[in-house]
KOLTORBA-331182 format. One line per field, with one value per residue: residue number from 0; residue in three letters; x, y negated, z of N, C-alpha, C in turn. Coordinates in pm, whole numbers, plus 50000, padded with zeros to 5 digits. Layout:
# KOLTORBA-331182
n	NUM; ... $
res	Ala; ... $
neast	X; ... $
nnorth	Y; ... $
nup	Z; ... $
caeast	X; ... $
canorth	Y; ... $
caup	Z; ... $
ceast	X; ... $
cnorth	Y; ... $
cup	Z; ... $
This chain:
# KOLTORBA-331182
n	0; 1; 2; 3; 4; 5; 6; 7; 8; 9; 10; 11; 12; 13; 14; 15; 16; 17; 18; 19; 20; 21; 22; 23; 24; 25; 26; 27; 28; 29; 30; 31; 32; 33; 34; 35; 36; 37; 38; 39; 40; 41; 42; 43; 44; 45; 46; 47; 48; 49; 50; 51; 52; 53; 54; 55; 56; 57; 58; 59; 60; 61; 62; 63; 64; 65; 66; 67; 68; 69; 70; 71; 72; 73; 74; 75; 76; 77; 78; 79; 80; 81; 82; 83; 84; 85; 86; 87; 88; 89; 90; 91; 92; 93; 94; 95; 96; 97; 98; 99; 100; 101; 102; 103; 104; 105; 106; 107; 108; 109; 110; 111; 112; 113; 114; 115; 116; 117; 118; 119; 120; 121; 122; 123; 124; 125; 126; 127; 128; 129; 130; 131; 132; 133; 134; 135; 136; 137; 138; 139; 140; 141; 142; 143; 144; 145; 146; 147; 148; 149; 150; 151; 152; 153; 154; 155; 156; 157; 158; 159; 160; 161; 162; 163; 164; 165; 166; 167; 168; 169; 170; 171; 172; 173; 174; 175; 176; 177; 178; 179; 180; 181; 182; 183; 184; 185; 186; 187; 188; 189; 190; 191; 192; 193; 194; 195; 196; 197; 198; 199; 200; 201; 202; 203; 204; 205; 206; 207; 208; 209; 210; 211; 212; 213; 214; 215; 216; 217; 218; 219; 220; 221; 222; 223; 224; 225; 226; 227; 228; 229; 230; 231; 232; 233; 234; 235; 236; 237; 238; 239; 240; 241; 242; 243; 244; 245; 246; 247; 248; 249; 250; 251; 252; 253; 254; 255; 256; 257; 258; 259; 260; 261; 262; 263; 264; 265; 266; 267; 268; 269; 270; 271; 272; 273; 274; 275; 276; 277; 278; 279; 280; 281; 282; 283; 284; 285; 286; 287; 288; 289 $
res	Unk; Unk; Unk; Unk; Unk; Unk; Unk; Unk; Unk; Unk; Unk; Unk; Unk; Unk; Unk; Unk; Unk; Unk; Unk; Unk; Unk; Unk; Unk; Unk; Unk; Unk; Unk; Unk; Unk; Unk; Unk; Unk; Unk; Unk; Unk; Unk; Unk; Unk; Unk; Unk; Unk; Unk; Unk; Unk; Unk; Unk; Unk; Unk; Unk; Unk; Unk; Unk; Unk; Unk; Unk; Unk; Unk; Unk; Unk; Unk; Unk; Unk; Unk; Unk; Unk; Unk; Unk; Unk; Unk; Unk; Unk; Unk; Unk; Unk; Unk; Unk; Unk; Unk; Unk; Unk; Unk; Unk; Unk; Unk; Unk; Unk; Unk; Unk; Unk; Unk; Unk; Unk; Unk; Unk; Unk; Unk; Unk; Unk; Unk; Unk; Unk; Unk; Unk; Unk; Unk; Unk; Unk; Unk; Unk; Unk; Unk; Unk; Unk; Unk; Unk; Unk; Unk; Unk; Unk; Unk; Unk; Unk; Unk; Unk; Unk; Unk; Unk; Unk; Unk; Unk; Unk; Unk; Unk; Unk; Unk; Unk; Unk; Unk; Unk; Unk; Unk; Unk; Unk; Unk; Unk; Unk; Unk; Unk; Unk; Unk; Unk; Unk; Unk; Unk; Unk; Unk; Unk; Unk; Unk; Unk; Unk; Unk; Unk; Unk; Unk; Unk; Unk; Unk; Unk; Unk; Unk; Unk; Unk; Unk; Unk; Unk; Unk; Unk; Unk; Unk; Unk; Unk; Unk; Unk; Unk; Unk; Unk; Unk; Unk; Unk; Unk; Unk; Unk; Unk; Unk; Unk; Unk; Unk; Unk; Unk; Unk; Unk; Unk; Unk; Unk; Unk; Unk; Unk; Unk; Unk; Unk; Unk; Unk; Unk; Unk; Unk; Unk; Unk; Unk; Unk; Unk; Unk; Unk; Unk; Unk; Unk; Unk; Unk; Unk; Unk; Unk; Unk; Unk; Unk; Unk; Unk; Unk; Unk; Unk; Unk; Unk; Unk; Unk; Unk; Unk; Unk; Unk; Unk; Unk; Unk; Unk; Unk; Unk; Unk; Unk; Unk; Unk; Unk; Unk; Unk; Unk; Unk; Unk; Unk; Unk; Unk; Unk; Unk; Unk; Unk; Unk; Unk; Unk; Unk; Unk; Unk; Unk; Unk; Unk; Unk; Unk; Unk; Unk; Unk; Unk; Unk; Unk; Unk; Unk; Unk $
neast	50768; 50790; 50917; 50954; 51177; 51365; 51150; 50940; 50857; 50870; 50639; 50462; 50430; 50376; 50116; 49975; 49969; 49847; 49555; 49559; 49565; 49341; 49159; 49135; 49009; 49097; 49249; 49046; 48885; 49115; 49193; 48902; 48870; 49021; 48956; 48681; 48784; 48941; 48660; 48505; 48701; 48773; 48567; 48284; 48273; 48384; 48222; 47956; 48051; 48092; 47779; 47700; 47778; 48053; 48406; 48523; 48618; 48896; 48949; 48888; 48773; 48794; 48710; 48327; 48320; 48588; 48638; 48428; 48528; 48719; 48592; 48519; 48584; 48781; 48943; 49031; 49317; 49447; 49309; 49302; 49582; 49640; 49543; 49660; 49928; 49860; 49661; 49674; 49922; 49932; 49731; 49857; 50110; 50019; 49888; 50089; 50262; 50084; 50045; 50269; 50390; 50138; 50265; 50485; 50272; 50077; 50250; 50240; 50450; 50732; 50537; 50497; 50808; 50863; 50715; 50767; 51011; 51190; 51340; 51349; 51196; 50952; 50923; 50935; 50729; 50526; 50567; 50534; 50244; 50169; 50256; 50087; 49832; 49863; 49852; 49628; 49432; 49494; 49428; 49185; 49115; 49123; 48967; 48687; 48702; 48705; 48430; 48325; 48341; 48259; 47949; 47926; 47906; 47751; 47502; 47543; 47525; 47780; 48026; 48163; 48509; 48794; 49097; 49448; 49614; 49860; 49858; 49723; 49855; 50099; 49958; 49882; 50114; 50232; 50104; 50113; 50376; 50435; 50211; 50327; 50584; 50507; 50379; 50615; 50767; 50603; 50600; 50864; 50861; 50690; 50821; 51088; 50978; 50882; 50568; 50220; 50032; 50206; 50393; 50238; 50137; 50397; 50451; 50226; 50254; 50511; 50430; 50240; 50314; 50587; 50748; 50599; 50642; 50935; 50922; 50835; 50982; 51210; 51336; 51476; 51703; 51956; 52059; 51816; 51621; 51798; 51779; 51505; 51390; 51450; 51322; 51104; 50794; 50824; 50868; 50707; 50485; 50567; 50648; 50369; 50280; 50446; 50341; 50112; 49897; 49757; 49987; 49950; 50021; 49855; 49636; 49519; 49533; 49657; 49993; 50034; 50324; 50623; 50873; 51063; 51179; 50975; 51182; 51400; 51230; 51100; 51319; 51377; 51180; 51149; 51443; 51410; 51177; 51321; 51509; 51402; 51216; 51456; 51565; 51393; 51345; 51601; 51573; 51380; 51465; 51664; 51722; 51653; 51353; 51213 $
nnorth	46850; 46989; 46830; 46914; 47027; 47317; 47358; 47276; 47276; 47613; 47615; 47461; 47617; 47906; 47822; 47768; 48045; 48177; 48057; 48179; 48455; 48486; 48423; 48620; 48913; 49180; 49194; 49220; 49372; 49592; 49617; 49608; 49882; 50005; 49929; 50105; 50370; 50353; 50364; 50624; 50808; 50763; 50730; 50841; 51052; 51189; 51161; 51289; 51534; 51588; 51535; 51774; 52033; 52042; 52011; 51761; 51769; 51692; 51761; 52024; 52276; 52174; 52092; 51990; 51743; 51670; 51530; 51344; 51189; 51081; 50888; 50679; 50378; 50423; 50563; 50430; 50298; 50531; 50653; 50497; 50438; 50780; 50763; 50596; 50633; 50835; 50709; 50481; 50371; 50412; 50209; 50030; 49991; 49978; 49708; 49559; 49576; 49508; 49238; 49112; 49248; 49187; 48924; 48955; 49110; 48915; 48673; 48462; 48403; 48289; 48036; 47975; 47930; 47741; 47562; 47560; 47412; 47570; 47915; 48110; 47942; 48017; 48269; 48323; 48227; 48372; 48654; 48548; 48449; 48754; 48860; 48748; 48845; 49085; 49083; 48996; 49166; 49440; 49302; 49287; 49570; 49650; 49532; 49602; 49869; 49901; 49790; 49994; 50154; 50070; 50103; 50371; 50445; 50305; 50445; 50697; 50710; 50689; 50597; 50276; 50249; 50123; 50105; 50068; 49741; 49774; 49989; 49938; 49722; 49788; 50011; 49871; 49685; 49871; 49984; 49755; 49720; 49930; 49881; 49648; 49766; 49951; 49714; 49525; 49794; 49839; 49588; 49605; 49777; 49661; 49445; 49601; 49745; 49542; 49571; 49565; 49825; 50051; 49995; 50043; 50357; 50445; 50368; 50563; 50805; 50869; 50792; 50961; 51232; 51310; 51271; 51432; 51687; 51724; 51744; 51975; 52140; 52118; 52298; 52464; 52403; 52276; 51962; 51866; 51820; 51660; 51475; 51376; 51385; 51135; 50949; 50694; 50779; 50957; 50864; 50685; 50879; 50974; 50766; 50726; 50985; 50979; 50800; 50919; 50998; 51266; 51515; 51660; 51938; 51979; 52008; 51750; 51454; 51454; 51337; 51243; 51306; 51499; 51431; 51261; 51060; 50789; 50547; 50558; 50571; 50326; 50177; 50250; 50190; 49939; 49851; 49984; 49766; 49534; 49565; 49649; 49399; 49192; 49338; 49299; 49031; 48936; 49059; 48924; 48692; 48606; 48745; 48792; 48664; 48673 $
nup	48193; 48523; 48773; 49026; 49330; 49534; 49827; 49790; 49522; 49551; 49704; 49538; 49328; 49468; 49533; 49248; 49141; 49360; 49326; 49053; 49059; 49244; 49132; 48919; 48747; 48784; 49024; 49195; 49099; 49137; 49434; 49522; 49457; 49628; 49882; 49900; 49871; 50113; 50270; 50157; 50220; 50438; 50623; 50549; 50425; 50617; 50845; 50692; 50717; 51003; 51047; 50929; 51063; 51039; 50961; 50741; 50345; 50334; 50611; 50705; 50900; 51130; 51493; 51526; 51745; 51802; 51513; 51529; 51708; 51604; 51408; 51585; 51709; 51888; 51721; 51486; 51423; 51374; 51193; 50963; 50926; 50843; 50568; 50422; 50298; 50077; 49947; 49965; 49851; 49502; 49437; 49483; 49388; 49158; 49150; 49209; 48957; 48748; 48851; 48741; 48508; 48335; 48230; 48104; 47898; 47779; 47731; 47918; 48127; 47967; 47946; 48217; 48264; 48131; 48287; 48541; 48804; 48832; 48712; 48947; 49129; 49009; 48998; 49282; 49374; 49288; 49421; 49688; 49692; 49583; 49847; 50003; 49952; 50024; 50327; 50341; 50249; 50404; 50653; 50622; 50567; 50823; 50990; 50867; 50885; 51204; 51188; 51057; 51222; 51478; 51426; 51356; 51631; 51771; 51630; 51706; 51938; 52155; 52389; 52397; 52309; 52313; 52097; 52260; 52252; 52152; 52012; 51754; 51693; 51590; 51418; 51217; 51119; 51042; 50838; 50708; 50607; 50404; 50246; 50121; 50049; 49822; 49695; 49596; 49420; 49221; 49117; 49044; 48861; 48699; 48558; 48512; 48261; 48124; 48076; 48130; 48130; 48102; 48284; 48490; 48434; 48486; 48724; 48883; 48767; 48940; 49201; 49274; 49134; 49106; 49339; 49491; 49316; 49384; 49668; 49728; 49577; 49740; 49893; 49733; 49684; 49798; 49771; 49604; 49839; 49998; 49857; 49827; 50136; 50139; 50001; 49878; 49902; 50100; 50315; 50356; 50438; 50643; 50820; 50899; 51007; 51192; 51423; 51475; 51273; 51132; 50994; 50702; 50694; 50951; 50898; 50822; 50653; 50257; 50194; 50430; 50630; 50828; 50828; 50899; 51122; 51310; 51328; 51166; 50945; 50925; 50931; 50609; 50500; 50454; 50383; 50077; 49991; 50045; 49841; 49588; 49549; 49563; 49321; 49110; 49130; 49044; 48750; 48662; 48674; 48514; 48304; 47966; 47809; 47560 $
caeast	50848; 50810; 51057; 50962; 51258; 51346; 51070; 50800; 50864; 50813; 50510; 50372; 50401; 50275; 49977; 49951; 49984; 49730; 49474; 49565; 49536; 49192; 49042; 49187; 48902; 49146; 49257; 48944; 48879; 49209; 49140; 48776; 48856; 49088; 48806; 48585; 48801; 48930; 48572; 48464; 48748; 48821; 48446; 48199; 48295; 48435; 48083; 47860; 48112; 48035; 47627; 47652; 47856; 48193; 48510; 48526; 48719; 49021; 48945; 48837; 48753; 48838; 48583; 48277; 48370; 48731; 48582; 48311; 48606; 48863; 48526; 48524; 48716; 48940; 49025; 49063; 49454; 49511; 49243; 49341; 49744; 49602; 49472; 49757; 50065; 49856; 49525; 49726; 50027; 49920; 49662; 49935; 50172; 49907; 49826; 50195; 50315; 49938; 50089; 50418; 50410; 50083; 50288; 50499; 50203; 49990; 50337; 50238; 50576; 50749; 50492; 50529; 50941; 50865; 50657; 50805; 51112; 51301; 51259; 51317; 51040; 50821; 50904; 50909; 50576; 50425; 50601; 50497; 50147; 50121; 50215; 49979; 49705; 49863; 49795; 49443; 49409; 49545; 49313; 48997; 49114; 49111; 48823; 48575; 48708; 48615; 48290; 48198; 48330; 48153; 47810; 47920; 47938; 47635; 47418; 47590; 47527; 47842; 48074; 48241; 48621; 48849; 49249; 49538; 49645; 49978; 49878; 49648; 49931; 50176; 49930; 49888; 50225; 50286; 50054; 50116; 50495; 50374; 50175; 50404; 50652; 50463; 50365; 50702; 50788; 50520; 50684; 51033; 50842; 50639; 50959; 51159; 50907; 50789; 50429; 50163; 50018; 50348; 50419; 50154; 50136; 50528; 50422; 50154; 50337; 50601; 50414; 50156; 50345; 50676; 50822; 50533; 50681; 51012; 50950; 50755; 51077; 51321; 51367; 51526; 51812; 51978; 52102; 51677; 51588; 51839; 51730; 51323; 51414; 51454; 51222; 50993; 50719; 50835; 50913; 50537; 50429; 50692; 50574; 50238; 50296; 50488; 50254; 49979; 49831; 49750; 50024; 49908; 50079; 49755; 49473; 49565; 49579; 49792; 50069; 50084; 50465; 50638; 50961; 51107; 51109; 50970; 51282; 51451; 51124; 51096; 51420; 51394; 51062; 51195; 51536; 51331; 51108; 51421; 51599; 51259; 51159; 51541; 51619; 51292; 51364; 51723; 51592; 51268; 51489; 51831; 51690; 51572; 51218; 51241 $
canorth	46938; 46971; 46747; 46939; 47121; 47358; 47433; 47219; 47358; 47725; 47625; 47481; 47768; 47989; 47801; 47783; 48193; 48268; 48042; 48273; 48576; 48430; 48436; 48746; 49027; 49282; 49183; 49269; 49537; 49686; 49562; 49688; 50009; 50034; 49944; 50191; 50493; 50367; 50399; 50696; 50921; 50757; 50747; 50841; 51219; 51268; 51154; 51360; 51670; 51555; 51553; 51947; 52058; 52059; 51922; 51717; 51850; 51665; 51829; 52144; 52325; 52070; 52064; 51836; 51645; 51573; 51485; 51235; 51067; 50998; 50850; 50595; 50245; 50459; 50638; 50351; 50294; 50690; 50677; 50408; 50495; 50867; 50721; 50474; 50642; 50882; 50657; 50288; 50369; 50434; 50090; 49882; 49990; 49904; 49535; 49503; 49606; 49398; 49104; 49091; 49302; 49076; 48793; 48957; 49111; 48778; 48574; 48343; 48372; 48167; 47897; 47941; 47856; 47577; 47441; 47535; 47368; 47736; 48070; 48103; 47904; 48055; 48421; 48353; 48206; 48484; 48736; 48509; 48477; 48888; 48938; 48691; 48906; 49214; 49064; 49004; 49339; 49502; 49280; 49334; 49728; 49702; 49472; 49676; 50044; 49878; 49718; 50105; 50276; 50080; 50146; 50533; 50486; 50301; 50548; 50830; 50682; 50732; 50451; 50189; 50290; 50066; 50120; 49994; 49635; 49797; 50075; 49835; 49649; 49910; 50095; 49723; 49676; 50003; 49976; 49611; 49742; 50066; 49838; 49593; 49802; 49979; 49646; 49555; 49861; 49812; 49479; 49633; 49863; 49579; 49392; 49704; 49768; 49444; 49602; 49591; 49933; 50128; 50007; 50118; 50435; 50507; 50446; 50650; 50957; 50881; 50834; 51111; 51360; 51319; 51273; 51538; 51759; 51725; 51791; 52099; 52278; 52081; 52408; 52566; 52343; 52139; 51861; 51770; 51838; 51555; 51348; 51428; 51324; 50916; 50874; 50602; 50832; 51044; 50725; 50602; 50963; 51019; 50664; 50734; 51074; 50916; 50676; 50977; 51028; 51406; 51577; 51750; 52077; 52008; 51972; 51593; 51395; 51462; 51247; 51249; 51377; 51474; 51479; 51156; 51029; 50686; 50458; 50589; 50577; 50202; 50103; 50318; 50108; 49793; 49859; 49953; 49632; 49432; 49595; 49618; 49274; 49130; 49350; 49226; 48870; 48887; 49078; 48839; 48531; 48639; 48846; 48720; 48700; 48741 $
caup	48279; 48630; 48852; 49192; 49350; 49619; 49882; 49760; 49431; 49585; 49698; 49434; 49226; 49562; 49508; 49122; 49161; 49438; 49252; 48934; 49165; 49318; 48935; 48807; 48807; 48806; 49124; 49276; 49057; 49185; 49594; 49553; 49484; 49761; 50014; 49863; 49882; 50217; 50349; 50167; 50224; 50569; 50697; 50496; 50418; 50757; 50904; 50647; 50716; 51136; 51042; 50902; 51185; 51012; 50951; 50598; 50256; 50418; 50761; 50704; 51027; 51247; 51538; 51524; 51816; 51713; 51393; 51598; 51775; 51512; 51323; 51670; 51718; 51935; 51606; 51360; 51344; 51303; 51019; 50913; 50904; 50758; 50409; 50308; 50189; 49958; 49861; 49924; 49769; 49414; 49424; 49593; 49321; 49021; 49158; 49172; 48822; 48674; 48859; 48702; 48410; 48280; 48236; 47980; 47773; 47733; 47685; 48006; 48159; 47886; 47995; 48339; 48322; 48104; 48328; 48713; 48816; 48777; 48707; 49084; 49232; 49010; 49056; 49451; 49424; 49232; 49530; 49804; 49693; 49631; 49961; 50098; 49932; 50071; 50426; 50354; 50212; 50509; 50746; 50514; 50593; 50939; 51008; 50832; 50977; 51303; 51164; 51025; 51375; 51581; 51361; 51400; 51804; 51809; 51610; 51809; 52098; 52196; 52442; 52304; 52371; 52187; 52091; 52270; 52191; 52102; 51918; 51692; 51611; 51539; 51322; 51131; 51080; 50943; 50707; 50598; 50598; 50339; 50154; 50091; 49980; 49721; 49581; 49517; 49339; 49115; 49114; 48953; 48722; 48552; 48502; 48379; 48112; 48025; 48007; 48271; 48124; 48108; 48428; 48556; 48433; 48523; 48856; 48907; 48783; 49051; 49321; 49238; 49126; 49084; 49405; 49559; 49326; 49426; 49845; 49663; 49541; 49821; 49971; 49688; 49636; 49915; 49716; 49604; 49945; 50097; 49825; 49867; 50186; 50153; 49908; 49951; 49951; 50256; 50435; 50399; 50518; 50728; 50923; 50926; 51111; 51321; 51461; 51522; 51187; 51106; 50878; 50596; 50759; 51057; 50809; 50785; 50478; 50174; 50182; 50551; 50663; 50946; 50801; 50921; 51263; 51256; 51301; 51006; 50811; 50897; 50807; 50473; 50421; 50485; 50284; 49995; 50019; 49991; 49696; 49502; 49528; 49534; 49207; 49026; 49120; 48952; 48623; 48588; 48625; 48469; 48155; 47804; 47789; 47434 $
ceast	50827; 50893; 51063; 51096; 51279; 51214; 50933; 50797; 50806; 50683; 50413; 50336; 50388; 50118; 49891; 49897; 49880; 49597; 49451; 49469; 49374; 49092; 49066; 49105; 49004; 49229; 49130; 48858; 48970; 49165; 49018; 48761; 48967; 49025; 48755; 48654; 48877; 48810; 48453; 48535; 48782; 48684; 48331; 48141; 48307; 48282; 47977; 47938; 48047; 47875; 47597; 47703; 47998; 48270; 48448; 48627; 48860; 49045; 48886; 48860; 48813; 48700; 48500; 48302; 48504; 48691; 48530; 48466; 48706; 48722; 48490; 48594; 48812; 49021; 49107; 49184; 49502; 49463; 49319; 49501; 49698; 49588; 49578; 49856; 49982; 49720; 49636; 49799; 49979; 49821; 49779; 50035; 50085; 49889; 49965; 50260; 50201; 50036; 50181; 50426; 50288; 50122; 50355; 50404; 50131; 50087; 50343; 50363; 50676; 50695; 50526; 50687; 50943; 50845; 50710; 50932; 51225; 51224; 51225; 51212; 50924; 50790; 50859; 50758; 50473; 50455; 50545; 50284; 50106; 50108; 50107; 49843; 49717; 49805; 49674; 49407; 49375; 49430; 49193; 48995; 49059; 49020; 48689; 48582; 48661; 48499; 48247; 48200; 48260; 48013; 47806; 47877; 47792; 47494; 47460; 47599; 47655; 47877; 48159; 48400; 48735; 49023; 49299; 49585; 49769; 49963; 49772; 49744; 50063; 50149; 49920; 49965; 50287; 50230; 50081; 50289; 50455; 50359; 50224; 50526; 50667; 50412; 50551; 50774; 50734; 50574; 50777; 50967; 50765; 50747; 51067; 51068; 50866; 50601; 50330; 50075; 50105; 50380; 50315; 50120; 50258; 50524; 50347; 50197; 50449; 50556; 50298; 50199; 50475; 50786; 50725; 50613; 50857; 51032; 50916; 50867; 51264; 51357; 51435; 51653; 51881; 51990; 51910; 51649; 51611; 51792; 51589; 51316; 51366; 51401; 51154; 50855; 50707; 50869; 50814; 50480; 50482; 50645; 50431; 50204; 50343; 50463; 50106; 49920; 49870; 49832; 49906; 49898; 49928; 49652; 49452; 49524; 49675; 49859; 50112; 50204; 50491; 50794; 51107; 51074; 51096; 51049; 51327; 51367; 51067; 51193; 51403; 51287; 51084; 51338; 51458; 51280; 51267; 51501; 51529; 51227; 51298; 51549; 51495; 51303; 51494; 51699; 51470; 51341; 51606; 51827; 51595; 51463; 51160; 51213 $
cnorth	46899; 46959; 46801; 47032; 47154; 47426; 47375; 47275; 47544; 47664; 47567; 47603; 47901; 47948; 47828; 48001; 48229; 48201; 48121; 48453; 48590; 48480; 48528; 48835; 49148; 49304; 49225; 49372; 49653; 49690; 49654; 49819; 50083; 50021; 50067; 50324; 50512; 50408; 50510; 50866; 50908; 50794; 50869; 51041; 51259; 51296; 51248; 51506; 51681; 51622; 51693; 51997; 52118; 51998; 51899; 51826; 51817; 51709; 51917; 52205; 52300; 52062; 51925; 51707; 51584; 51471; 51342; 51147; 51012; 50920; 50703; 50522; 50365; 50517; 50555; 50393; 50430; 50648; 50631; 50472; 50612; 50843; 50609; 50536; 50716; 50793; 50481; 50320; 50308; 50262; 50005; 49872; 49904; 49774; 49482; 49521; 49471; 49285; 49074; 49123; 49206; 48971; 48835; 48998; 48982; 48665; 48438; 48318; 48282; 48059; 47849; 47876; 47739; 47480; 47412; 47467; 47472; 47809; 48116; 48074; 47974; 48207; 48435; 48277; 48306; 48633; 48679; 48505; 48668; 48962; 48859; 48821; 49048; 49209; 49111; 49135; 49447; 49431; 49283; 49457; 49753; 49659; 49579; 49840; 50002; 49794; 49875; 50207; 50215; 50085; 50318; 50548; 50435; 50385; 50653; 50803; 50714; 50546; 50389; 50234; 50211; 50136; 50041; 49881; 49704; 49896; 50001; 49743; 49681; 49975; 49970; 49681; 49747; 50017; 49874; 49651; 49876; 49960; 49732; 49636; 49846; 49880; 49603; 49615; 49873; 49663; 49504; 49686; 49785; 49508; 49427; 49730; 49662; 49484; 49641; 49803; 50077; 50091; 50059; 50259; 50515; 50491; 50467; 50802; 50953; 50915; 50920; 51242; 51413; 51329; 51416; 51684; 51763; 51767; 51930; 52233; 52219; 52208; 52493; 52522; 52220; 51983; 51766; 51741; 51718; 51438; 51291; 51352; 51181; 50895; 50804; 50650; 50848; 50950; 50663; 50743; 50996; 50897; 50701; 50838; 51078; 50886; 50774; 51041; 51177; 51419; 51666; 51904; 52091; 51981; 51838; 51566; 51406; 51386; 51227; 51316; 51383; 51509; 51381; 51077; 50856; 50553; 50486; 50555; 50426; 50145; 50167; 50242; 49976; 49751; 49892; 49851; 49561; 49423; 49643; 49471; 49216; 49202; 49320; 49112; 48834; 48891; 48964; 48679; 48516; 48684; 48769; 48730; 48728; 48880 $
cup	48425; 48713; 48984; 49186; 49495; 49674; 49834; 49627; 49405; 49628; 49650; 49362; 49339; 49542; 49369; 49145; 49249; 49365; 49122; 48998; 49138; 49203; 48878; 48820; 48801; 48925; 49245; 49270; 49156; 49385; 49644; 49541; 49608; 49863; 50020; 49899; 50032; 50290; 50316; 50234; 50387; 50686; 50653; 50462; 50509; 50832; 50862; 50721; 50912; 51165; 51014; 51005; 51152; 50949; 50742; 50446; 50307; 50540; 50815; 50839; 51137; 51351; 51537; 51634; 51857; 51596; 51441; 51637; 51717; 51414; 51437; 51718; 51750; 51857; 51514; 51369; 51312; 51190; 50932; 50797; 50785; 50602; 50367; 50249; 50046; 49847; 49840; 49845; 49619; 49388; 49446; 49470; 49220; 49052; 49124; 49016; 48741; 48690; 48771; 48543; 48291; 48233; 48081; 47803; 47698; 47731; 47810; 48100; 48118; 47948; 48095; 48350; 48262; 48169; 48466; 48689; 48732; 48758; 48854; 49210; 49175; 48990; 49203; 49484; 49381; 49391; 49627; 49798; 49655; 49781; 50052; 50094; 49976; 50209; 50463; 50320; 50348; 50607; 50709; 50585; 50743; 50996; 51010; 50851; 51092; 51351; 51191; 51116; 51500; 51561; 51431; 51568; 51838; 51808; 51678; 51926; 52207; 52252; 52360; 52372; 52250; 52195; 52189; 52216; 52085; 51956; 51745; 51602; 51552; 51414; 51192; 51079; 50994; 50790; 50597; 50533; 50453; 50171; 50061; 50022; 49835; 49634; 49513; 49399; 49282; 49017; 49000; 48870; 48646; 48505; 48410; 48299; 48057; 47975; 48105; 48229; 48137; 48235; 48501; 48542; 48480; 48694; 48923; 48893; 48858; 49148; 49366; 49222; 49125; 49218; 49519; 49468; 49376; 49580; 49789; 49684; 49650; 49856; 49900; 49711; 49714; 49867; 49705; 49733; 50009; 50018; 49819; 50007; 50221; 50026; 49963; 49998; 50106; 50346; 50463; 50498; 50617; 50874; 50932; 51058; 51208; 51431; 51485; 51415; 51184; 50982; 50762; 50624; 50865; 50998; 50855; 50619; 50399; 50169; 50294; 50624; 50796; 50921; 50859; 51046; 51213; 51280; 51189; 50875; 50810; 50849; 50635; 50412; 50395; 50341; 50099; 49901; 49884; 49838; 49564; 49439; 49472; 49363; 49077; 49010; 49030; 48810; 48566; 48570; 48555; 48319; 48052; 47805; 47630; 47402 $
């Protein structure tokens, strides 16, 4: 039995956990395809749609030299922002449910409380190392949008024109704030099911379809409407649009809102967060594993 307690305790089992992480291929399975569809749907399409002389399937008859300049540093944090509530979300959820919900299919949870001090240190080391890897995630994202916009500026001979410090770290925040949330709640739903597949599939039809249909038919019925509203969704799109990104309504990205000004839609992301992660941490260390 392990005699550590308190903070050295948490970070043992932060470490135990990101070394798990580190080795897990479905961690990089899940990660790697979040790159990939960041830099085909963020670059890659926009640029080919640029090279014919028109906007992409996401930016249908958008002129080419809008097109050209949201594909240039000075664009990144829009892009960027643009592609997380409806492409991050749904990944950010899945790593979080894997993490958590894995433990109960392959029985390694059991081991783990045998072996950490508590259930405590070694839930908050499994949370503290996810969000480490959300970090990196998030600075992987933004790195390599302004690796593949300043390639675009060079071959287009265009000037180098970078972002605002501020707006750089605004759009960074937002996202790490987004992405963080949605792991969480992947978080609670591997916990409530006990099953990293069931969790994962319960939230994918949430945040795919379930709360899209719901803004869908807000308009019939006030009551969905106010509650469509403060969903976590409309609080990721709702910040994004905020912060510049193209609604959906302006031949934007799906998922992109403008329904929520973005104070409200940070606290609503933030509150979230907290009562995600806190109500996962009570049922993973409070509830029978049995």
């Amino acid at each position: 039995m392990n005699t550590l307690r308190g903070p050295a305790s948490l970070l043992a089992s932060t470490r135990a956990e990101l070394l798990r992480l580190g080795r897990w291929p479905a961690l990089w399975a899940v990660l790697g395809v979040g790159m990939a569809v960041d830099i085909l749907f963020g670059y890659v399409f926009d640029y080919v749609g640029f090279r014919n002389g028109g906007g992409s399937a996401m930016n249908e008859g958008m002129p080419p030299e809008q097109l050209l300049q949201d594909l240039l540093p000075v664009g990144v944090p829009e892009n960027t922002l643009a592609g997380t509530p409806m492409f991050g979300a749904p990944l950010l959820l899945i790593l979080g449910a894997l993490a958590i919900g894995g433990g109960y299919g392959w029985g390694t949870w059991k081991t783990v409380f045998t072996q950490a001090s508590s259930r405590a240190s070694a839930c908050g080391g499994t949370l503290t190392a996810l969000g480490a890897v959300v970090v990196a995630q998030v600075a992987a994202t933004f790195t390599v949008n302004f690796g593949i916009a300043t390639l675009v500026a060079g071959v287009e001979s265009q000037p180098l024109r970078w972002p605002p410090t501020a707006e750089v770290a605004s759009a960074f925040g937002a996202t790490l704030l987004m992405y963080v949330m949605w792991a969480a709640a992947g978080v609670l739903v591997g916990v409530l099911t006990r099953s990293p597949a069931l969790g994962v599939g319960l939230g994918l039809v949430w945040s795919l379809a379930v709360e899209n249909l719901l803004r869908g038919v807000a308009n019939v019925w006030e009551p969905v409407e106010a509650v469509s509203n403060v969903l976590p969704g409309t609080a990721a799109g709702s910040l994004a649009g905020a912060l510049g990104a193209r609604t959906f309504a302006d031949e934007g990205v799906p998922g992109v809102l403008a329904i929520l000004d973005g104070g409200p839609a940070t606290l609503l992301l933030a509150g979230y967060t907290v009562v995600f992660a806190v109500a996962a941490a009570l049922l993973l260390t409070r509830r029978d594993l049995a």
